[in-house]
RODO-2510 file (C-alpha; in nm, 4 decimals, decimal comma):
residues 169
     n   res          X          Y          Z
     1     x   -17,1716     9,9215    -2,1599
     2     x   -17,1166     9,7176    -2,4842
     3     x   -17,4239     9,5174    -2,5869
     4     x   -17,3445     9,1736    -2,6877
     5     x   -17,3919     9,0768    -3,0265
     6     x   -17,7529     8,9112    -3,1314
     7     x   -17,7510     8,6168    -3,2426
     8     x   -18,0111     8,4434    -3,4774
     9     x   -18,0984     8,0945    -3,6042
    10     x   -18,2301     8,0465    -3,9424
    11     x   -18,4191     7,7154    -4,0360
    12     x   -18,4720     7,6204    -4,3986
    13     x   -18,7377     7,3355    -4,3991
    14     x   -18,7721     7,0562    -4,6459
    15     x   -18,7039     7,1117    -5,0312
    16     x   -18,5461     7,4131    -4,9948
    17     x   -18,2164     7,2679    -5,0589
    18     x   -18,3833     7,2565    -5,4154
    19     x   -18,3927     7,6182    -5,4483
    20     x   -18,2429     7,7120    -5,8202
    21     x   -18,3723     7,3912    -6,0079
    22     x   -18,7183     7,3292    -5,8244
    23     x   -19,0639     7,4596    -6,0083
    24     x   -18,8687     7,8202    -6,1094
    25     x   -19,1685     7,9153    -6,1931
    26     x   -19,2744     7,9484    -5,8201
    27     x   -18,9618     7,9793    -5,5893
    28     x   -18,7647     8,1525    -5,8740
    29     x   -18,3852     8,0334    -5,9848
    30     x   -18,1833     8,1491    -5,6895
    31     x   -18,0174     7,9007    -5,4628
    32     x   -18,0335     7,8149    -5,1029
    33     x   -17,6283     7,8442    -5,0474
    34     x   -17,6816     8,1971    -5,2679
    35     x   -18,0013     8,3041    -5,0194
    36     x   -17,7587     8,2214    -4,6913
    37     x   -17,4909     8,4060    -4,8574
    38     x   -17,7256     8,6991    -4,9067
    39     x   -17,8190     8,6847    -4,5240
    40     x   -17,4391     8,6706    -4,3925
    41     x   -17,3987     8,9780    -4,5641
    42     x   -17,6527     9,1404    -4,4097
    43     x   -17,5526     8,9860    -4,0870
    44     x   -17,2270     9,0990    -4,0842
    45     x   -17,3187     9,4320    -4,1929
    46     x   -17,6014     9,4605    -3,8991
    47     x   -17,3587     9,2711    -3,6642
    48     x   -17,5921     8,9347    -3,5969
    49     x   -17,4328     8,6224    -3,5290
    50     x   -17,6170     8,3805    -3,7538
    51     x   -17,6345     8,0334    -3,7450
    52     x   -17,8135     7,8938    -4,0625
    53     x   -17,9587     7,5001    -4,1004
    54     x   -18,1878     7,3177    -4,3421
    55     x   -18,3313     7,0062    -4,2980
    56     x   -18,5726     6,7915    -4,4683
    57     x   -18,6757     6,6390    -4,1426
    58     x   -18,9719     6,7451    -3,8730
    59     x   -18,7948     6,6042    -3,5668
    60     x   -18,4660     6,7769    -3,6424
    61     x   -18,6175     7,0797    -3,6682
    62     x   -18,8259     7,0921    -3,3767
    63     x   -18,4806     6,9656    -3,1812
    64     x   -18,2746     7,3054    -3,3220
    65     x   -18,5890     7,5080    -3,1952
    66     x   -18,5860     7,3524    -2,8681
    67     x   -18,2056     7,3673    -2,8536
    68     x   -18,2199     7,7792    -2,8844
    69     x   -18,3936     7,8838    -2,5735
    70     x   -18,0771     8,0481    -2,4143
    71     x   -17,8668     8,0422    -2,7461
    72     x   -18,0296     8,2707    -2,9678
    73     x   -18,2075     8,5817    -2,9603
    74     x   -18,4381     8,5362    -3,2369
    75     x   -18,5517     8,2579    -3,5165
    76     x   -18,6582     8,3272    -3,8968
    77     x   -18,8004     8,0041    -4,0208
    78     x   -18,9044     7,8297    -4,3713
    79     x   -19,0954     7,5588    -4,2386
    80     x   -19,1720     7,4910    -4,6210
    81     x   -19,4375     7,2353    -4,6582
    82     x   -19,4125     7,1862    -4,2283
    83     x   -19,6313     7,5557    -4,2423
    84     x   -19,9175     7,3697    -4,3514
    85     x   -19,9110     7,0304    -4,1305
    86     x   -19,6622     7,0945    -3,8310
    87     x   -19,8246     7,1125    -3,4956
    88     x   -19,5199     7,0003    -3,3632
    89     x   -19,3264     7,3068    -3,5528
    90     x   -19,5432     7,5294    -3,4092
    91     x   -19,5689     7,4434    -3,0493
    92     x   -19,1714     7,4074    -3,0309
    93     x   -19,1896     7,8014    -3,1635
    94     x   -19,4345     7,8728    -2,8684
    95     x   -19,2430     7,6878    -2,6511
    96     x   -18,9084     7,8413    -2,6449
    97     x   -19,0554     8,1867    -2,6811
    98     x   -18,8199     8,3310    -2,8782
    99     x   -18,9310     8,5692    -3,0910
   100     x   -18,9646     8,4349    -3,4585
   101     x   -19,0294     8,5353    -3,8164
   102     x   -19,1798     8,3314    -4,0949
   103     x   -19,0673     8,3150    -4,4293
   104     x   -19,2091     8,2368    -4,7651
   105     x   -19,0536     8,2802    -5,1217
   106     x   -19,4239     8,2665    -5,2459
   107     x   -19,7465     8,4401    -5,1490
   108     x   -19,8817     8,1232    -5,0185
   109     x   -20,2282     8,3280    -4,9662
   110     x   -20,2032     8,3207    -5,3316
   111     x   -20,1494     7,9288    -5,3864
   112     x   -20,3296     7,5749    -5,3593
   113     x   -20,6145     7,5963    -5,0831
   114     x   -20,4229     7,3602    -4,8774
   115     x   -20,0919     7,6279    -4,8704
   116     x   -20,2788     7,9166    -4,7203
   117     x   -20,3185     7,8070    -4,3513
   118     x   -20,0096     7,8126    -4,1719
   119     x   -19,9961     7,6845    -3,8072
   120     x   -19,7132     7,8885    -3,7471
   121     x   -19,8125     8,2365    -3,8158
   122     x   -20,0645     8,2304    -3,4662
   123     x   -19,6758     8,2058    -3,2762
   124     x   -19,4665     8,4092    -3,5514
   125     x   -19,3848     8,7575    -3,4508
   126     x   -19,4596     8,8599    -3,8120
   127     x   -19,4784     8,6425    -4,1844
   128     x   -19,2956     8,7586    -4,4913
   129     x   -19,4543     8,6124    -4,8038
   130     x   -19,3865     8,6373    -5,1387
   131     x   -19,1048     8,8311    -5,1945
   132     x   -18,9056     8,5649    -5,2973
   133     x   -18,5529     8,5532    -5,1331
   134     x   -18,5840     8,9134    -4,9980
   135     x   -18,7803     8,8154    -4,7992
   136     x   -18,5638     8,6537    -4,6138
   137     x   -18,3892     8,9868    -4,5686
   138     x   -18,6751     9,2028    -4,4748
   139     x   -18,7232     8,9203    -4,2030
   140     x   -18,3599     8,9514    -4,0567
   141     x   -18,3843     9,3356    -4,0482
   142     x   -18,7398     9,3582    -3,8841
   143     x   -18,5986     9,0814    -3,6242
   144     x   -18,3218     9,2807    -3,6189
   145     x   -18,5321     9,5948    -3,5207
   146     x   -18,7290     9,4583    -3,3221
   147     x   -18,5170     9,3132    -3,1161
   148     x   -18,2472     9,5844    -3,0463
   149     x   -18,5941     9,8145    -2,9952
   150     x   -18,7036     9,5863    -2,7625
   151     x   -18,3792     9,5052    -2,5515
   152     x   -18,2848     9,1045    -2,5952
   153     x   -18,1882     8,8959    -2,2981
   154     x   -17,8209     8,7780    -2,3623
   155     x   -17,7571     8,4001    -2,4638
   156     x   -17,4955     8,1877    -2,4143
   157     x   -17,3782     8,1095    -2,8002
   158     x   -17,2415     7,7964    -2,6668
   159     x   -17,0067     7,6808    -2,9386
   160     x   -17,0781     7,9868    -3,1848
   161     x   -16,8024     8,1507    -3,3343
   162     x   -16,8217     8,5660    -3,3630
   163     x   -16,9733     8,7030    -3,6832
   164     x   -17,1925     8,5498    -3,9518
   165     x   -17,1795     8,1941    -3,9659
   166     x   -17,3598     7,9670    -4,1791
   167     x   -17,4158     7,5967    -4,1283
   168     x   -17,6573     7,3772    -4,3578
   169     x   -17,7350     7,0234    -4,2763
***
């Protein structure tokens, strides 16, 4: 029997279409566009369908959360500054009950008082912080892992193309 392909959605939340010109000192110089190349190479070489969005807005979002129940497998998410104030990030997470990674280019443990609570991490699967854009890499292989250990319940990829596909709003 052939086991269809996994498919994952990753969310970049607001600012990180800054990445490469945005405090350097923190999130380092490396793009967003370079950090989703970086992950459809790894997807195509672990043969996950990705689908890959950023958005500077709560609502949209919590709709592409909502909107993968059924579509997607699994979810790494950025919820960027969302981490720290989103209820409405985090219950869409719980909701769908997908499993789901969160990612951080910095330690935010390590940061402003305000940056170390995350509302997310109580309905993550895991949190990758401060590894910069690998990170986001050790995320898609441990989702990757743990979902092919696990055995995934097959989607319907309405509208998704085979292979790694990246799409950034």
């Amino acid at each position: 029997m052939v086991r269809p392909m996994l498919r994952i959605l990753v969310l970049h939340g607001p600012n990180l279409n800054l990445l490469g010109n945005r405090e350097e000192s923190v999130y380092g110089t490396t793009t967003l566009a370079e950090i989703d190349a970086l992950l459809s190479k790894l997807g195509s070489e672990l043969g996950v369908e990705l689908e890959i969005r950023q958005s500077n807005h709560e609502g949209e979002l919590v709709t592409w959360i909502q909107e993968a129940r059924g579509n997607y497998h699994g979810i790494i998410i950025n919820p960027a500054a969302y981490t720290h104030t989103s209820i409405a990030v985090r219950d869409a997470l719980s909701a769908v009950e997908i499993p789901a990674i969160e990612v951080h280019l910095s330690n935010i443990h390590r940061r402003e008082e305000f940056r170390r609570h995350s509302y997310v991490s109580g309905v993550a699967l895991g949190q990758i912080s401060g590894f910069g854009p690998i990170g986001y890499l050790l995320a898609l292989r441990g989702l990757h892992e743990h979902l092919s250990s696990h055995g995934s319940t097959p989607v319907s990829g309405a509208g998704l193309s085979r292979g790694a596909e990246t799409r950034s709003h």
